[in-house]
C-alpha positions as CSV (number, residue, x, y, z in Angstrom):
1,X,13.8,-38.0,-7.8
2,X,12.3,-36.5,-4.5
3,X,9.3,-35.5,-5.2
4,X,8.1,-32.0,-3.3
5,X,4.6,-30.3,-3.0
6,X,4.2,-26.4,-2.5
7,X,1.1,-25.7,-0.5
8,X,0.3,-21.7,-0.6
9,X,0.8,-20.1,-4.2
10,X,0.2,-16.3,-2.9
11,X,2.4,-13.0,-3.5
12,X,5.5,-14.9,-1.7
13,X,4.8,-18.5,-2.2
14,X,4.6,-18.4,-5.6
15,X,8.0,-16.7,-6.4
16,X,9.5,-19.6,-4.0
17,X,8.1,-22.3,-5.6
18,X,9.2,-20.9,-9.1
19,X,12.7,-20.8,-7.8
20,X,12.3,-24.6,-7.4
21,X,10.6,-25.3,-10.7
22,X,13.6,-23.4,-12.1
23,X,16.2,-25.1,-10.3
24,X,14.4,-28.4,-12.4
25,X,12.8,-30.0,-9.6
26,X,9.5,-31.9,-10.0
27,X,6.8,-29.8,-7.9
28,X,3.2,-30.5,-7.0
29,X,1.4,-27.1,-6.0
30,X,-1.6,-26.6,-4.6
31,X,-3.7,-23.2,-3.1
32,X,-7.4,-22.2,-2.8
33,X,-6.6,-19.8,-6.1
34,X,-7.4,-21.8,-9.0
35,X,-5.6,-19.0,-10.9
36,X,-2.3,-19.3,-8.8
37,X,-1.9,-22.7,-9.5
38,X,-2.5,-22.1,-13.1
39,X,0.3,-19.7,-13.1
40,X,2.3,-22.4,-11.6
41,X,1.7,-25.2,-13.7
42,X,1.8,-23.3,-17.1
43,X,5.7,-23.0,-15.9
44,X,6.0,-26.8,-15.3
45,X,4.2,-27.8,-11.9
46,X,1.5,-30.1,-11.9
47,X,-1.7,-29.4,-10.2
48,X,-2.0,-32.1,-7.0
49,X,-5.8,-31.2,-6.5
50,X,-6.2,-31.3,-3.1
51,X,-3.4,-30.6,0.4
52,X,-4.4,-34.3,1.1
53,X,-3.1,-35.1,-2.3
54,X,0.4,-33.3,-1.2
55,X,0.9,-35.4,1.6
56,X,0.1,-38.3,0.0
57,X,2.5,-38.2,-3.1
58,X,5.0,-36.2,-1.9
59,X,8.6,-36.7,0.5
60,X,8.8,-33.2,1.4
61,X,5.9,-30.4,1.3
62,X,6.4,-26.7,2.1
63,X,3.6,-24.4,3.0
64,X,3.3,-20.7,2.8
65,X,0.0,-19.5,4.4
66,X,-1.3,-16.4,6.1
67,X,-2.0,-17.4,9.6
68,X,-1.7,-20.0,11.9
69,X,-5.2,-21.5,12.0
70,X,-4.9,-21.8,8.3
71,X,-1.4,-23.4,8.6
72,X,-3.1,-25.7,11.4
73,X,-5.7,-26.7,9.2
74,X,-4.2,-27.3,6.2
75,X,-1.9,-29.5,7.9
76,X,-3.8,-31.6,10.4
77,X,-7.3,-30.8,9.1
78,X,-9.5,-33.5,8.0
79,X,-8.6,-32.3,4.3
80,X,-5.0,-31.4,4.9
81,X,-1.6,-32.5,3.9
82,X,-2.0,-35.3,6.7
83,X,-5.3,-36.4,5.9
84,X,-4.2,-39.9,3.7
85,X,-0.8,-39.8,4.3
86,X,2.6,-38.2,5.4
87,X,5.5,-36.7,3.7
88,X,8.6,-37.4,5.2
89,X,10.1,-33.8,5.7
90,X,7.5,-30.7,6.4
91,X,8.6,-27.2,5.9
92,X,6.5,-24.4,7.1
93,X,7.4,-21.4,5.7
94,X,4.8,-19.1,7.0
95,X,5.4,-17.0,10.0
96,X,3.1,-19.0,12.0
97,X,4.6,-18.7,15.7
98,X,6.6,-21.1,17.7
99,X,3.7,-22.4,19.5
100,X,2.3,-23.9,16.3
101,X,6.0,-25.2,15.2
102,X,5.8,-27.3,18.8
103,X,2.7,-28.3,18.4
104,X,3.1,-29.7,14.6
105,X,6.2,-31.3,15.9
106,X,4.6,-33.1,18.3
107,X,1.3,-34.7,15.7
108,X,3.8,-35.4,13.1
109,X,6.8,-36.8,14.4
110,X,5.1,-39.8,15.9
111,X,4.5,-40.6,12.3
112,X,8.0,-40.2,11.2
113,X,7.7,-36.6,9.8
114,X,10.5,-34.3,9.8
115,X,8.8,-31.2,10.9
116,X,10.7,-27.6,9.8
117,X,9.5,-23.9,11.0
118,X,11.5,-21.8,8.3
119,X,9.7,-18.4,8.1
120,X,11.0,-15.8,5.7
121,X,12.2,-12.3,5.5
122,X,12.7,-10.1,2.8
123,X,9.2,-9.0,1.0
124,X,8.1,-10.2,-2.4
125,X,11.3,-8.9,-4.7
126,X,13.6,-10.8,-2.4
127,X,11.5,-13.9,-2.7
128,X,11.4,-13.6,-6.6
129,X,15.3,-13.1,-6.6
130,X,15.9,-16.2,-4.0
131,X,18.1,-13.5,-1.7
132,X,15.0,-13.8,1.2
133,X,16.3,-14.5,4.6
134,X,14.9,-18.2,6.0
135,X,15.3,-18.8,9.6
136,X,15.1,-22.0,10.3
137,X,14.5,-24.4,13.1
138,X,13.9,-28.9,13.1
139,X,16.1,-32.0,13.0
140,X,19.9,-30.8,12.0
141,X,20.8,-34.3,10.2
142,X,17.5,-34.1,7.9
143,X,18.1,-30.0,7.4
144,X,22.0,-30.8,6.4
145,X,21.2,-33.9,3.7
146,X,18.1,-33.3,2.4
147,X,16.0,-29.4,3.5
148,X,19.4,-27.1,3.0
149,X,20.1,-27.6,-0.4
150,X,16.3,-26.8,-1.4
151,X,16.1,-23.8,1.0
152,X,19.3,-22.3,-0.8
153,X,17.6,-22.6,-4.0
154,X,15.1,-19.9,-2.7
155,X,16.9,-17.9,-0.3
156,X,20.0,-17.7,2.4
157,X,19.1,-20.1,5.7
158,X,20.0,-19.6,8.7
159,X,19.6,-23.2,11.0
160,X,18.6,-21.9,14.4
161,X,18.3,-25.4,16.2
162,X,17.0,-28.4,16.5
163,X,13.8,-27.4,18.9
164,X,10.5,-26.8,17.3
165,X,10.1,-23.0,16.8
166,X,13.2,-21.8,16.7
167,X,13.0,-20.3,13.5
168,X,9.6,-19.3,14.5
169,X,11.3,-17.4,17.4
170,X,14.0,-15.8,15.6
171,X,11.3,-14.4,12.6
172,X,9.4,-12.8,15.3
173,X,12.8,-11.0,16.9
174,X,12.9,-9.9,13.1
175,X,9.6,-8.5,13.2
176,X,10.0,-6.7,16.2
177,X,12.9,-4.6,15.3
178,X,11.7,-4.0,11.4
179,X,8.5,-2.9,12.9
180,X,9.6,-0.5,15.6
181,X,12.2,0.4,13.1
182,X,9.1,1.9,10.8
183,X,7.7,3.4,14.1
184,X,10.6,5.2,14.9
185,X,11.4,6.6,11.8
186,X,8.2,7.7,11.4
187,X,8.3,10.0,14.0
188,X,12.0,11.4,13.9
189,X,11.0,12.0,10.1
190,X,7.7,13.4,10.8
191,X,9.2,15.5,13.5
192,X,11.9,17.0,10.9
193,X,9.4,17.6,8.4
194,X,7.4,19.8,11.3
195,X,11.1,22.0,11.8
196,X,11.2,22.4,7.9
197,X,13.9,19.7,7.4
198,X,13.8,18.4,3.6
199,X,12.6,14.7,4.1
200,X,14.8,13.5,1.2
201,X,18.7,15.0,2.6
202,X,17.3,13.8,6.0
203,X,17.2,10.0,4.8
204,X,20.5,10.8,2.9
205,X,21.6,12.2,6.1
206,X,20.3,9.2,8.6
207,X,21.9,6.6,5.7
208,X,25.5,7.7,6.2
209,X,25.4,8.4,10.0
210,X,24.0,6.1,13.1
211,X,20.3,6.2,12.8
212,X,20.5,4.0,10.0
213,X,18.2,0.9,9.6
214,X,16.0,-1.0,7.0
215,X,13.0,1.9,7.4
216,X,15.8,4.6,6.2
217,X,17.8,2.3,3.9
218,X,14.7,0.8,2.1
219,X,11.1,1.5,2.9
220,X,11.7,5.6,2.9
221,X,13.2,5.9,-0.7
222,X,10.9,3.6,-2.2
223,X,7.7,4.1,-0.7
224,X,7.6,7.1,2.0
225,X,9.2,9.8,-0.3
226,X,7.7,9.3,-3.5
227,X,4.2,8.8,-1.5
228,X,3.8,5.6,-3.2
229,X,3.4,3.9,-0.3
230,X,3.5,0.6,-2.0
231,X,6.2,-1.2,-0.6
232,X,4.3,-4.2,-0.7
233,X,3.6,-5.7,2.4
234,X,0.1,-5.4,4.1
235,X,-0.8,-3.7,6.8
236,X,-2.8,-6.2,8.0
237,X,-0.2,-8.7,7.1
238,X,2.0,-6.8,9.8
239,X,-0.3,-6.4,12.6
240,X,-1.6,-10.0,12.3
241,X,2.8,-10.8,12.9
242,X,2.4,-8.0,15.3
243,X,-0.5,-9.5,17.7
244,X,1.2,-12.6,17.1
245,X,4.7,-11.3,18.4
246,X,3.2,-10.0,21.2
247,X,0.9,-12.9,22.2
248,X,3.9,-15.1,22.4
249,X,6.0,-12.8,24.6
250,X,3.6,-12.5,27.0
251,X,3.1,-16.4,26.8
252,X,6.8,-16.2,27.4
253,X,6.4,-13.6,30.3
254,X,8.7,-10.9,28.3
255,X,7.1,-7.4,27.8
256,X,7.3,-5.6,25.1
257,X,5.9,-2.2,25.1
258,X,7.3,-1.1,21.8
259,X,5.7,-3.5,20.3
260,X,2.4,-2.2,22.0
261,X,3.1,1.2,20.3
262,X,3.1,-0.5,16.5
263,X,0.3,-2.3,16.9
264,X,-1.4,0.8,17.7
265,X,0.4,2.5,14.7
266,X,-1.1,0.0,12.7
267,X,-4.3,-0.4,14.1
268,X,-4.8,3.4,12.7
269,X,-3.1,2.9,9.7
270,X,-6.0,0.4,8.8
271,X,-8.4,2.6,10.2
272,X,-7.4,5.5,8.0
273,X,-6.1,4.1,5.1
274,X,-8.2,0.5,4.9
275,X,-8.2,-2.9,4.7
276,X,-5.5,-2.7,1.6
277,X,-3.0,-0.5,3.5
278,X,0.8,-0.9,2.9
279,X,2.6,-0.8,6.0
280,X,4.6,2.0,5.0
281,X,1.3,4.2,5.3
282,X,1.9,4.3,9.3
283,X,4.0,7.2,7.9
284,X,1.0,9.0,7.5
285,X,-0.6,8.1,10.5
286,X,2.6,9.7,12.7
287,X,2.3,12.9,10.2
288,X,-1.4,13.6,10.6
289,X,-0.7,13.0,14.4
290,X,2.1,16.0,14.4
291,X,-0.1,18.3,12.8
292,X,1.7,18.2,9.3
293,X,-0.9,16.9,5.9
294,X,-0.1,13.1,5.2
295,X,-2.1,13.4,1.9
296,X,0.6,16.0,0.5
């Protein structure tokens, strides 16, 4: 039986390596949360002690981190998944940038390593109900006979090609338009509000006609208009995919001044609301901004 290692046991790497415990596979998991990895291994997982230890004993290992540098290190470090040996596929499942995909393509495959970018979309319930979308870019005969059938065990992929970071690039594209998406409703909805529109029939209104998108279909009912506000995705989580959005587009040479306009939003949402801000909460920094009471 392939043996697979799950590196990164937080709010959405857990869920995805559940999925595979359920599915009956044999998983070593390993995070810098001795708690997580409890939580894992009291549902069947066994503790592998180390990255190193993942790379060592297992033919495929997926990671789930917060940021590139930690994805970097955990992989090529002198204590990471590469540091006594390699598995044979590698799937990075953080949204880690296309750069990085390139330029763990280029350590690895010398060695014979299969290197994967397959970020995810779809927040924490879609990762614990395996519907996430996983964009997903690396070698097509390796993703058909041996990555697919895992990836559908936690979500839908979507094979974007065989270059390093083309998942990468598609996630960011993602990000973009679910971000300005929040942005934009924001303000229409704030600027309602102001002309003594009722915010609730304006979302029912906006869901049956053409201003329609995942702010108005999703984020609005469940977090905006009960002022909740606990969707449950960080807002630093989103600026740190925000700066990195916008740090490869200019790389690329592509502007992209809506994107210059969330990271603003969130900048003040973090400001405002701090450090454990749900990205939702930029809602409040667009009301306050039109003269209406955000803590209503």
């Amino acid at each position: 039986m392939t043996q697979i290692g799950f590196l990164g046991l937080g709010r959405m790497g857990a869920p995805m390596a559940a999925n595979l415990l359920k599915a009956g596979h044999r998983l070593l998991v390993h995070d810098v949360s001795a708690d997580a990895v409890a939580a894992l291994v009291a549902h069947g997982a066994e503790a592998a002690g180390s990255a190193a230890a993942l790379g060592e004993r297992c033919d495929i290992v997926f990671t789930s981190l917060p940021t590139p540098a930690i994805v970097r290190e955990a992989v090529l470090g002198p204590e990471g998944v590469c540091a006594r040996g390699y598995p044979q596929i590698l799937c990075d499942l953080s949204t880690s940038g296309p750069q990085l995909a390139q330029e763990l393509a280029a350590a690895l495959a010398p060695h014979g390593v299969a290197c994967f970018d397959a970020p995810v979309s779809g927040g924490i319930k879609g990762a614990v109900e395996a519907t996430i979308s996983i964009m997903v870019g690396g070698p097509a005969a390796e993703y058909e006979a041996r990555l697919h059938p895992l990836l559908d065990l936690i979500g839908k992929p979507f094979f974007m090609g065989e270059a390093p970071g083309s998942g990468q690039t598609m996630k960011l594209v993602n990000n973009l338009l679910g971000a300005v998406a929040i942005g934009v409703t924001a303000e229409g909805m704030a600027f309602g509000i102001k002309q003594g529109l009722d915010p609730a029939r304006m979302i029912e209104v906006l869901n049956q006609s053409t201003g329609i998108n995942s702010a108005t279909r999703d984020k609005w009912p469940r977090s905006v208009l009960p002022r909740t506000f606990d969707f449950g995705f960080a807002a630093a989580l989103s600026l740190k995919d925000t700066r990195l959005l916008l740090d490869e587009a200019e790389a690329a040479g592509v502007p992209l001044p809506l994107g210059r306009i969330v990271e603003g939003y969130l900048e003040k949402t973090l400001q405002r609301e701090g450090p454990a801000a749900d990205f939702t909460a930029i809602a409040k920094v667009v009301e306050e901004a039109a003269g209406l009471d955000p803590d209503r």
